[in-house]
MARFI-611569 format. One record per residue (C-alpha): residue number from 1; x, y, z; residue in three letters. Coordinates in pm, 1 decimal, padded with zeros to 6 digits. Layout:
<gulums>
+-----+----------+----------+----------+------+
:  nr :       xx :       yy :       zz : rest :
+-----+----------+----------+----------+------+
: NUM :        X :        Y :        Z :  ALA :
...
+-----+----------+----------+----------+------+
</gulums>
This chain:
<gulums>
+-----+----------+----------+----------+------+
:  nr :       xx :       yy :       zz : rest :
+-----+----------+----------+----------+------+
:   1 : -01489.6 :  01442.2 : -02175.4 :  UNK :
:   2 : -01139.6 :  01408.4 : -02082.3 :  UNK :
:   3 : -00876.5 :  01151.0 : -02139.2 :  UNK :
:   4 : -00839.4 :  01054.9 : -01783.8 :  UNK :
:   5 : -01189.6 :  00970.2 : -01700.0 :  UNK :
:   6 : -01277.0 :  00853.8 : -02075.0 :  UNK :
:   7 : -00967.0 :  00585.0 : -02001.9 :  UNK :
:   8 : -01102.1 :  00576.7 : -01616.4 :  UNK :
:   9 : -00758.6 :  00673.6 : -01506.9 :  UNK :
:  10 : -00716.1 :  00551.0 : -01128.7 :  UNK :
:  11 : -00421.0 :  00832.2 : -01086.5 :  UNK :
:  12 : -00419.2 :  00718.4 : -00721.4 :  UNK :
:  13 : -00224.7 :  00406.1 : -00877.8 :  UNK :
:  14 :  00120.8 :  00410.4 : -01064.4 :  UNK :
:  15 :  00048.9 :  00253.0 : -01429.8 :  UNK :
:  16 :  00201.9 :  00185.3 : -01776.7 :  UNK :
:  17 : -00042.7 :  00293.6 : -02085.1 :  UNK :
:  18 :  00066.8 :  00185.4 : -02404.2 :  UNK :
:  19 : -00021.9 :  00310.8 : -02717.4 :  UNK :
:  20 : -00012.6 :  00087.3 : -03063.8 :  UNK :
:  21 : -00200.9 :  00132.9 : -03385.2 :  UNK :
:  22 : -00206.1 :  00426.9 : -03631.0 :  UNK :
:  23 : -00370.3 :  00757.3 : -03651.7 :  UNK :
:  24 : -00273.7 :  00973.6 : -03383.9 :  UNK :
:  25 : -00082.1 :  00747.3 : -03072.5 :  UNK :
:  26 :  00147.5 :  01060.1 : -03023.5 :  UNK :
:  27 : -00114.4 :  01306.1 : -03039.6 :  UNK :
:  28 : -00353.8 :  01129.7 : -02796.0 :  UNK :
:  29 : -00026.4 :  01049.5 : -02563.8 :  UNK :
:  30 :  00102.2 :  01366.5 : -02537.9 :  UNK :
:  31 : -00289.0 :  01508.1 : -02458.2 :  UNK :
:  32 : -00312.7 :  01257.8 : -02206.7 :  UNK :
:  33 :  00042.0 :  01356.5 : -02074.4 :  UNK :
:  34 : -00088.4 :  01710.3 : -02032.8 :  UNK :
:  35 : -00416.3 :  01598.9 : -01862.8 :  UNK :
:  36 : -00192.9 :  01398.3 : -01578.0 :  UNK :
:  37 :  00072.5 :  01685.4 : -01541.9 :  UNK :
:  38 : -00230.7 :  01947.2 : -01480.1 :  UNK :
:  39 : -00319.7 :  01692.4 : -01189.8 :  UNK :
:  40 :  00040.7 :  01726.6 : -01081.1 :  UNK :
:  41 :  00126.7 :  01394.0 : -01187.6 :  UNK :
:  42 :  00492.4 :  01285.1 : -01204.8 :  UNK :
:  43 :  00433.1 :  01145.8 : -01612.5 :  UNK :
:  44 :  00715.1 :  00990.5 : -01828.5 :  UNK :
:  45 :  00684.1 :  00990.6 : -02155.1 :  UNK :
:  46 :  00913.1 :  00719.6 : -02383.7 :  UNK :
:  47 :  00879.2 :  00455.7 : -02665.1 :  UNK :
:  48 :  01009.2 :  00101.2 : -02723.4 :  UNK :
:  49 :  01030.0 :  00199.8 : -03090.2 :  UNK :
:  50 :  01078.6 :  00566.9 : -03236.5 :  UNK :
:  51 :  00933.0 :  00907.7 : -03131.3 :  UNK :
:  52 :  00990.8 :  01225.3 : -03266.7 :  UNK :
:  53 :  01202.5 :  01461.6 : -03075.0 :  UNK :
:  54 :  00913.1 :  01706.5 : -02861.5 :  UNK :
:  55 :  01061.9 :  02022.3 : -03045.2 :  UNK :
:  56 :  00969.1 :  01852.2 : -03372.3 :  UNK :
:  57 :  00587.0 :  01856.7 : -03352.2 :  UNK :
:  58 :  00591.2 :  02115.4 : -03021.3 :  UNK :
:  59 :  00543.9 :  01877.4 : -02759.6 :  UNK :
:  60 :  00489.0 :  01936.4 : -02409.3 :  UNK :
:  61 :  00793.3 :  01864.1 : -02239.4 :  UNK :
:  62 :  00932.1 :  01972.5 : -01914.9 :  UNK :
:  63 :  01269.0 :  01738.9 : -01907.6 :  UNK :
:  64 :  01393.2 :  01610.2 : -02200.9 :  UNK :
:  65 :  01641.6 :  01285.4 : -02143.2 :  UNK :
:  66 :  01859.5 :  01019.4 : -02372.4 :  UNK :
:  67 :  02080.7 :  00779.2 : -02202.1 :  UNK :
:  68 :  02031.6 :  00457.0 : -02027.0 :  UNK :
:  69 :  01738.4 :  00377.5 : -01797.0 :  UNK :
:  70 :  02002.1 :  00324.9 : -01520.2 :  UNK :
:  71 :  02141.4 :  00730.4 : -01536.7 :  UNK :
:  72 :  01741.5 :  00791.1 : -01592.3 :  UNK :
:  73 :  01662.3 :  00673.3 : -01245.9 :  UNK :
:  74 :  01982.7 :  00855.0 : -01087.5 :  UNK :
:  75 :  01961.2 :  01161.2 : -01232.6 :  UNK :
:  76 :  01589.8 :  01219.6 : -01268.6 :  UNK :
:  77 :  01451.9 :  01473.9 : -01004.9 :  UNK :
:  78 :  01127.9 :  01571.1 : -01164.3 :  UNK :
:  79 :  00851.8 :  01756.2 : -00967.6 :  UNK :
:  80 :  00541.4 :  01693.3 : -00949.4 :  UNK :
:  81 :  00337.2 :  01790.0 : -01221.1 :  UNK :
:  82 :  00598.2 :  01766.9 : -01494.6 :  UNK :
:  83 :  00622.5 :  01563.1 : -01858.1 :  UNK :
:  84 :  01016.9 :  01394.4 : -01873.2 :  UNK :
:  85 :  01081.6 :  01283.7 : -02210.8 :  UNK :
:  86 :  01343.4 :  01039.4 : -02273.1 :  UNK :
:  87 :  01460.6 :  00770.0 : -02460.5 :  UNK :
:  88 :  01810.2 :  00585.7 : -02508.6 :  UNK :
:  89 :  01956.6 :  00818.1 : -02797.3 :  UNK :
:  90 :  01831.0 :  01086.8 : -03069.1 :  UNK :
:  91 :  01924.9 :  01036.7 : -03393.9 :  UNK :
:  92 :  02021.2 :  01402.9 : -03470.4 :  UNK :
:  93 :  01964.1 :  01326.0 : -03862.6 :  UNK :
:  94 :  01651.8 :  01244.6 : -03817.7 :  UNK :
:  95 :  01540.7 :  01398.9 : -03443.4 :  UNK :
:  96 :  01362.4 :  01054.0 : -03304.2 :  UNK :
:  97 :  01447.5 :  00926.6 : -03004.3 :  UNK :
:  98 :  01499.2 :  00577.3 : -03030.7 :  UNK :
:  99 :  01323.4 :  00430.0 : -02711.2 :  UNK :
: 100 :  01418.4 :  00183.7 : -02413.9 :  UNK :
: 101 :  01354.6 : -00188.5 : -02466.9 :  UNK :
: 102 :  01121.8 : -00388.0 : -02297.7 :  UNK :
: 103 :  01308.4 : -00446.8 : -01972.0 :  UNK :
: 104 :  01429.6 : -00104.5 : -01942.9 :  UNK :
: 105 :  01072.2 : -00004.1 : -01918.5 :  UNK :
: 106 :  01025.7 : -00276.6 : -01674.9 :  UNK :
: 107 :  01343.3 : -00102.3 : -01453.0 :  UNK :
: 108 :  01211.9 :  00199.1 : -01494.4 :  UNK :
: 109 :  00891.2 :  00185.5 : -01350.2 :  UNK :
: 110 :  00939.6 : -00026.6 : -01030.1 :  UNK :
: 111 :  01206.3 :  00227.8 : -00967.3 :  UNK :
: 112 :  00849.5 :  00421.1 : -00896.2 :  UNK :
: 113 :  01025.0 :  00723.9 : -01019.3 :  UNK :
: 114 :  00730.8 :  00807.7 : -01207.9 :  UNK :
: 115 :  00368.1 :  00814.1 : -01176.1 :  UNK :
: 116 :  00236.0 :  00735.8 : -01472.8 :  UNK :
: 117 :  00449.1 :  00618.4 : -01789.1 :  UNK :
: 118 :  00340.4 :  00638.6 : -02124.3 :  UNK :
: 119 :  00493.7 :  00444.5 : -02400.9 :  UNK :
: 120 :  00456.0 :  00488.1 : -02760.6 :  UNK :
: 121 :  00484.1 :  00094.8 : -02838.1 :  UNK :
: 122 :  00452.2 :  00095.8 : -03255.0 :  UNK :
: 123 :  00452.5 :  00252.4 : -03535.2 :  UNK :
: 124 :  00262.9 :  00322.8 : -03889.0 :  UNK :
: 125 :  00524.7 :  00570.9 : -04043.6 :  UNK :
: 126 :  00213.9 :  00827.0 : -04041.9 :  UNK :
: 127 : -00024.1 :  00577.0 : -04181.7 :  UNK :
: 128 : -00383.0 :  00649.7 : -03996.0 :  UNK :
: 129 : -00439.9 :  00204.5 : -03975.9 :  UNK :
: 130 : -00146.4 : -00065.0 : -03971.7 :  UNK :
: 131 : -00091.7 : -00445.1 : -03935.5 :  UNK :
: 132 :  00124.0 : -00564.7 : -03713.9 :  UNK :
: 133 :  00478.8 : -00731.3 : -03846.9 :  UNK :
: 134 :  00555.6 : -01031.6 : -03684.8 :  UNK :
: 135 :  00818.8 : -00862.7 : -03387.9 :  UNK :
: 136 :  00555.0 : -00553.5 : -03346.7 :  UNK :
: 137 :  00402.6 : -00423.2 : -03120.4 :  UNK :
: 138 :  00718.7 : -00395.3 : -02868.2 :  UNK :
: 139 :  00479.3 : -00355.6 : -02552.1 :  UNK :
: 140 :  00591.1 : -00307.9 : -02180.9 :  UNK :
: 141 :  00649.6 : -00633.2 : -01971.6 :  UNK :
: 142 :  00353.2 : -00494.4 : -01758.8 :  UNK :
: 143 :  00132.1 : -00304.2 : -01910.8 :  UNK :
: 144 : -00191.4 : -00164.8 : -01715.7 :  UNK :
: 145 : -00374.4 : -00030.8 : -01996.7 :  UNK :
: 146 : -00347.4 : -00097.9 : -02417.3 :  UNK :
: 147 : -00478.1 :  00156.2 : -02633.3 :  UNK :
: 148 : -00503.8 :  00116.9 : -02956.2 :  UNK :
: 149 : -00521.3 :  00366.3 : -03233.7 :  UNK :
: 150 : -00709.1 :  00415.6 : -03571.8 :  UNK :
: 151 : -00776.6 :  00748.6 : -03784.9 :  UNK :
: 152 : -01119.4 :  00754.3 : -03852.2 :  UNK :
: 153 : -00958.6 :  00872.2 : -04219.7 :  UNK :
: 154 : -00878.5 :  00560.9 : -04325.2 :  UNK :
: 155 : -01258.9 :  00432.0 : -04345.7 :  UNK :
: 156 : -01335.7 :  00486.7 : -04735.0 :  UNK :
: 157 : -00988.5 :  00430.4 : -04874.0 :  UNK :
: 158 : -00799.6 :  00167.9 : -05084.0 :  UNK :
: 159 : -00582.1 : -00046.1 : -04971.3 :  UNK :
: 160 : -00249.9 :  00015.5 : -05066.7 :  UNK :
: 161 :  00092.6 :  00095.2 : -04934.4 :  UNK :
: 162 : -00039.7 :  00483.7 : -04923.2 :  UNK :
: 163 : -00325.9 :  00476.1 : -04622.1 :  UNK :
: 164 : -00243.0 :  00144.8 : -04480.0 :  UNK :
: 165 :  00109.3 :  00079.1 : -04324.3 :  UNK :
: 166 :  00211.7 : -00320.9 : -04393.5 :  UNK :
: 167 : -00098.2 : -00372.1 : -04646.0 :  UNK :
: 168 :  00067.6 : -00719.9 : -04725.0 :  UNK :
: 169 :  00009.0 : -00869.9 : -04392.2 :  UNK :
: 170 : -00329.2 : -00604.2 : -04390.2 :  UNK :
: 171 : -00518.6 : -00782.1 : -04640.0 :  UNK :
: 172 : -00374.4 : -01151.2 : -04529.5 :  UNK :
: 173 : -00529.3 : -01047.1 : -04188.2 :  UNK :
: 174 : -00823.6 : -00942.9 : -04325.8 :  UNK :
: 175 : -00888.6 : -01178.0 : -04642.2 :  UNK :
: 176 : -00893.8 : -00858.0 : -04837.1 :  UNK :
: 177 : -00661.9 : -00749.1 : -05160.9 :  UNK :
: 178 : -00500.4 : -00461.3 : -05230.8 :  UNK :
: 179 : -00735.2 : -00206.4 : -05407.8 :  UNK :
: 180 : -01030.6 : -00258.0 : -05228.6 :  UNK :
: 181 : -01206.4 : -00019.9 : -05029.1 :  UNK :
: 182 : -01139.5 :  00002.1 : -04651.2 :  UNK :
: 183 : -01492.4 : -00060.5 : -04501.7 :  UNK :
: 184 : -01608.8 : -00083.1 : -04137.0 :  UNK :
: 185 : -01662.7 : -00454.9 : -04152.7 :  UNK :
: 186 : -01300.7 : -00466.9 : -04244.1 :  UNK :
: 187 : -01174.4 : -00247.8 : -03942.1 :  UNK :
: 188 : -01345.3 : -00460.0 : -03723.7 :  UNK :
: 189 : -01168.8 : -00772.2 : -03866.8 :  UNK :
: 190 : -00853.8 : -00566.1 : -03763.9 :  UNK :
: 191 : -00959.9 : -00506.7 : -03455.9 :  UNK :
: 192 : -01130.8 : -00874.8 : -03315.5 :  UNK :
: 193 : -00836.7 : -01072.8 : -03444.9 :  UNK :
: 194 : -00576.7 : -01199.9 : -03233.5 :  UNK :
: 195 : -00275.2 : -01121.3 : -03484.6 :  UNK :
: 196 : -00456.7 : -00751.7 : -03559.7 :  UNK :
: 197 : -00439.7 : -00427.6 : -03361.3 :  UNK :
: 198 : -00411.7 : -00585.6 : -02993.2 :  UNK :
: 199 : -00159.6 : -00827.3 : -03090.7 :  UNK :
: 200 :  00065.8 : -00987.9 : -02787.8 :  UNK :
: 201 : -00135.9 : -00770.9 : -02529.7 :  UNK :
: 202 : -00164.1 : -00955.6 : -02197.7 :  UNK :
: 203 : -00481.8 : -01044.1 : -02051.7 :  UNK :
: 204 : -00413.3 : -00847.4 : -01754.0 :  UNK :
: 205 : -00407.2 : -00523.4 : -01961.5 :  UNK :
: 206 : -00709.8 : -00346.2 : -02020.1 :  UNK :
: 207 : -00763.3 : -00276.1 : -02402.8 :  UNK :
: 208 : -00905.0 :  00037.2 : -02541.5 :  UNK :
: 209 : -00986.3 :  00131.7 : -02884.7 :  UNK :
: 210 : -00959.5 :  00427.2 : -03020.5 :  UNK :
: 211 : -01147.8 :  00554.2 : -03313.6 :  UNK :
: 212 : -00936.8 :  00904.0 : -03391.7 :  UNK :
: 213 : -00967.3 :  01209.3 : -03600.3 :  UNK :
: 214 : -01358.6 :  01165.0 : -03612.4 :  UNK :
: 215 : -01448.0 :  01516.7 : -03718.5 :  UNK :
: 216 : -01739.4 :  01438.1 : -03912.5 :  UNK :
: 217 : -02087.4 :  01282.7 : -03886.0 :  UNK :
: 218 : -01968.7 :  00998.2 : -04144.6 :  UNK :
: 219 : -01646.2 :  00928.3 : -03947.0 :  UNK :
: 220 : -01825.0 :  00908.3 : -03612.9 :  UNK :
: 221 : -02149.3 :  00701.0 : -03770.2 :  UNK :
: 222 : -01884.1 :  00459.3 : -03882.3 :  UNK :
: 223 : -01658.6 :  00452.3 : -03581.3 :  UNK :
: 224 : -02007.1 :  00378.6 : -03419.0 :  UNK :
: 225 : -02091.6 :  00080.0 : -03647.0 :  UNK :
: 226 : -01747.8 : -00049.3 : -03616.7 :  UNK :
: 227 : -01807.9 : -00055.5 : -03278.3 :  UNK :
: 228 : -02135.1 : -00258.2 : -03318.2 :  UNK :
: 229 : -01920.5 : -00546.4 : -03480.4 :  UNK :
: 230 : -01684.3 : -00578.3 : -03148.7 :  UNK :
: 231 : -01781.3 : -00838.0 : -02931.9 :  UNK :
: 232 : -01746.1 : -00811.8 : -02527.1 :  UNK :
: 233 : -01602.9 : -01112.4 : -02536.4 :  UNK :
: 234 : -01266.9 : -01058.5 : -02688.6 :  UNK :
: 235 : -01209.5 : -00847.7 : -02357.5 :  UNK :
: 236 : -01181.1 : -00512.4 : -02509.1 :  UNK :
: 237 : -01285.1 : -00261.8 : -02240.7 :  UNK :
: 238 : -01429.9 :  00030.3 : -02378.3 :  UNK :
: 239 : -01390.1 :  00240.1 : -02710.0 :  UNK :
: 240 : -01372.5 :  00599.7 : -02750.4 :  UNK :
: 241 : -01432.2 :  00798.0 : -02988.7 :  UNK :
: 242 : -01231.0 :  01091.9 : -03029.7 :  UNK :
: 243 : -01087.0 :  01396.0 : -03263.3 :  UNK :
: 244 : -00708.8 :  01503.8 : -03180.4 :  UNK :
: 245 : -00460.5 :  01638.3 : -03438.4 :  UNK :
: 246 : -00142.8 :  01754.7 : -03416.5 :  UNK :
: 247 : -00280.7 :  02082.2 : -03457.9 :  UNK :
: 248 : -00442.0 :  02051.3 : -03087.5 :  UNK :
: 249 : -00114.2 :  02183.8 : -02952.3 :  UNK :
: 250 : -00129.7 :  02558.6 : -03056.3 :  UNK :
: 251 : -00372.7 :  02600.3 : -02774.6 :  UNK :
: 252 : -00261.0 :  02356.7 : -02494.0 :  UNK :
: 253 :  00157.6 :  02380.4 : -02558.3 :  UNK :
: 254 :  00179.9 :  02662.8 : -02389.9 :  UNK :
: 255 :  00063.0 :  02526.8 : -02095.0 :  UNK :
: 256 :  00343.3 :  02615.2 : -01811.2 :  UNK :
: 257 :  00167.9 :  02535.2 : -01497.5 :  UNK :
: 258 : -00097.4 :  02319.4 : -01325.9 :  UNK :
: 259 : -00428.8 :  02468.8 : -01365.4 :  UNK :
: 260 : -00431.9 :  02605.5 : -01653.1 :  UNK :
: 261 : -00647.0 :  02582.9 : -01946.3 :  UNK :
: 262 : -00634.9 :  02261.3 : -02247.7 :  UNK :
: 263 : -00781.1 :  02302.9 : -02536.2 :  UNK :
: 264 : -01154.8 :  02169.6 : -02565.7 :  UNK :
: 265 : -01242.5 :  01814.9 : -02413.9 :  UNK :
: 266 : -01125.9 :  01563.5 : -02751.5 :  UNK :
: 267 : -01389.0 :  01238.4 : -02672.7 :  UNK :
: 268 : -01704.3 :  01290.0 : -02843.3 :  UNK :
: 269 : -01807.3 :  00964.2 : -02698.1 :  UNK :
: 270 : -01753.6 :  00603.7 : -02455.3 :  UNK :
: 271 : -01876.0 :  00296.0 : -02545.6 :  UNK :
: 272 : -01837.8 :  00085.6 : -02275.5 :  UNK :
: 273 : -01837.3 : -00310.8 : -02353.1 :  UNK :
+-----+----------+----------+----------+------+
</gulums>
């Protein structure tokens, strides 16, 4: 399956996705970009925090943009069926774009320059699980849909400052300690708690969770019993369980025009609550 029906994309209707977590939120943003464009979607994609610069990681990227929202709007004249990336200013030292804030976001999209925006909205400095600091995640004023992010890779681990980004607020969150082994049950702990991986998302939003980089049987048999310990009633939508790596992009960057070819389908599987 593909990201736009395993999100149940309504590209009939402008929306703002958001991405927060670990393990893969550019990867599975920049798929998804792809996805809309091939559907000749108008698709922005930005951050509230930092993003790599697209020629870093080979990014699909049409327009590439850094100044204020405002000049965005102006200048912008995007076809359809093109990925503008853009942000308020690349730090040439270390080639992230350092995003818009909040309200920019907020400007941006009732300009209704854009179909779809997509907005990187935290980060985990590479980490495949985080816990949210106190002032994270920075998400849109309106977002439609929440998505958040864990690598499947994390499941078997310790917890420490090397697989887990903010372990000290990790193991507070989860009544865990440092040095003990990152099970399912304590995923899910992640996941159900209201200072954990949907932190601050409205109720309007719908919330997905992703359980990335699932390659193997054991990674998908414990994304699926993670899944088991989510309750319908904290008003998560649906999870999906899917494999994307960087490495995706050798076969779908070159991708120039609408109809051609992605790479294979990356969900493996919806579990709808």
């Amino acid at each position: 399956m593909e990201l736009i029906d395993a999100f149940g994309i309504d590209v009939r209707k402008p929306q703002v996705i958001a991405f927060v977590g670990g393990g893969g939120k550019s990867s599975t943003m920049y798929r998804l970009a792809t996805e809309l464009r091939t559907l000749g979607q108008k698709v922005l994609v930005t951050t509230t925090t930092m993003i790599f610069h697209p020629e870093v990681k080979i990014r699909p990227c049409d327009i590439f943009f850094t100044g204020k929202a405002e000049t965005l709007v102006m200048q912008n004249s995007a076809a359809r069926g093109t990925i503008t990336v853009a942000g308020r200013n690349l730090i040439e030292t270390e080639r992230k774009i350092k995003g818009f804030s909040k309200e920019e976001i907020e400007y941006i999209r009732q300009s209704e320059l854009f179909d779809i925006l997509l907005v990187e909205a935290d980060g985990a400095r590479g980490r495949p699980i985080k816990a949210p600091a106190p002032y994270e995640p920075v998400l849109p004023l309106n977002t439609d849909i929440a998505a958040g992010i864990i690598g499947m890779d994390s499941v078997g681990t310790e917890i420490d400052e090397k697989n887990i980004h903010r372990p000290e607020i990790f193991t507070t969150l989860t009544k865990t300690a440092i040095g003990d082994i990152l099970t399912p049950v304590i995923v899910a702990k992640l996941i159900i708690s209201n200072r954990g991986l949907f932190k601050d998302t409205s109720p309007k939003s719908r919330k997905i969770v992703i359980f990335n980089k699932s390659e193997t049987l054991s990674r998908i048999s414990a994304a699926k019993e993670i899944a088991g310990y989510i309750s319908e009633s904290i008003g998560i939508d649906r999870i999906l369980i899917t494999s994307m790596t960087e490495n995706d992009y050798e076969s779908y960057h070159r991708h120039e025009a609408p109809g051609n070819d992605l790479s294979a389908p990356p969900v493996m599987a919806v579990i709808k609550l």
